[in-house]
N, C-alpha and C positions, 0 to 999 in steps of 0.2 A: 423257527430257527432251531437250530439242534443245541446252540450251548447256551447253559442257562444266564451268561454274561448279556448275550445279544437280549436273552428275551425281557432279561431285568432293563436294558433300557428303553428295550420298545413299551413294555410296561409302564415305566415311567414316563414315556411321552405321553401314552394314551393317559395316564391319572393325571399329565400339566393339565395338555387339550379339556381334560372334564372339570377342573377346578378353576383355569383360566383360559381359557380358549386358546385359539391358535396364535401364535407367538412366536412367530419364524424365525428372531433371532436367538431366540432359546433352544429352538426345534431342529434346526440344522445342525448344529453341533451333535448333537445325539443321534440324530439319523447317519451322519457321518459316519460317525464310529460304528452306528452296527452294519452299518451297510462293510466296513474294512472287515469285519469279523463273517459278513456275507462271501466274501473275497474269501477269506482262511478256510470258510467252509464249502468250497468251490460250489456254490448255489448261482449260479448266473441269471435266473429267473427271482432271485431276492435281489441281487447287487444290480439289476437294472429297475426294481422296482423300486428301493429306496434313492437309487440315484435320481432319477425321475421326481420322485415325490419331490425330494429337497431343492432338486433343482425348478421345478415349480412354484414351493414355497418363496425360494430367492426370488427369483424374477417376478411372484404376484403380489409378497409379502399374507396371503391367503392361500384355503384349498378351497376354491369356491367353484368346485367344479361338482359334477354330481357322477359318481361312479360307479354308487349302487341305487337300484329302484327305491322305493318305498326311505328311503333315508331323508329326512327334510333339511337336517343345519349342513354347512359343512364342518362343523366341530363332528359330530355324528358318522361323518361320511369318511373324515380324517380318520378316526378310532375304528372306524370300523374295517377300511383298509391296512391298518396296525396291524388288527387283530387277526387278521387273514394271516401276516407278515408272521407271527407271531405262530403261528398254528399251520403251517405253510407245509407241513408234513404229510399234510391231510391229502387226498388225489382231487376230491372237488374244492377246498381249497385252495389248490395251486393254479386251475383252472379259472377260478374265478379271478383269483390274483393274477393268472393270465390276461385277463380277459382287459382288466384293469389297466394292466402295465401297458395294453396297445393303445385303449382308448388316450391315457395320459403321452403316451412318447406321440398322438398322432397332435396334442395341444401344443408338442413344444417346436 
């Protein structure tokens, strides 16, 4: 994400998820909000990426899906799509983070 608002609280999700795991009623709230600042930074390829996520966290209460290869938790699998989220500036990053957002919008 470009401002450094959004990525302090992606950041902050990704250090809950590593200190207490996933915790969807803590986690929505925050993805919320960066996702409205996805919005402000006309990124449409973020604001369907966090909408997605959170909307999957509500409805599973988990990310227990598997989005990248070689990732085993979904605690792991949540942080490491953050991270993407987070770095999304990159060109293979956003590709991946593509890739991501279909697989998830094709679970919901």
């Amino acid at each position: 994400m470009r401002t450094q608002e959004a990525n302090n609280i992606l950041n902050q999700v990704i250090d809950s998820v590593e200190k207490n795991g996933i915790k969807a009623d803590k986690i929505i709230p925050q993805l919320q909000k960066a996702r409205e600042i996805a919005l402000q930074e006309q990124d449409p390829l973020l604001t369907r990426a966090l909408r997605l996520a959170w909307q999957h966290l509500e409805a599973n209460d988990a990310f227990d899906i598997d989005l990248a290869e070689d990732i085993e938790t979904p605690e792991e699998n949540f942080t490491y799509f953050l991270q993407l989220c987070v770095r999304c500036e990159n060109t293979l990053n956003r590709d991946e983070l593509r890739e991501m957002t279909n697989n998830l919008q094709q679970l919901a």
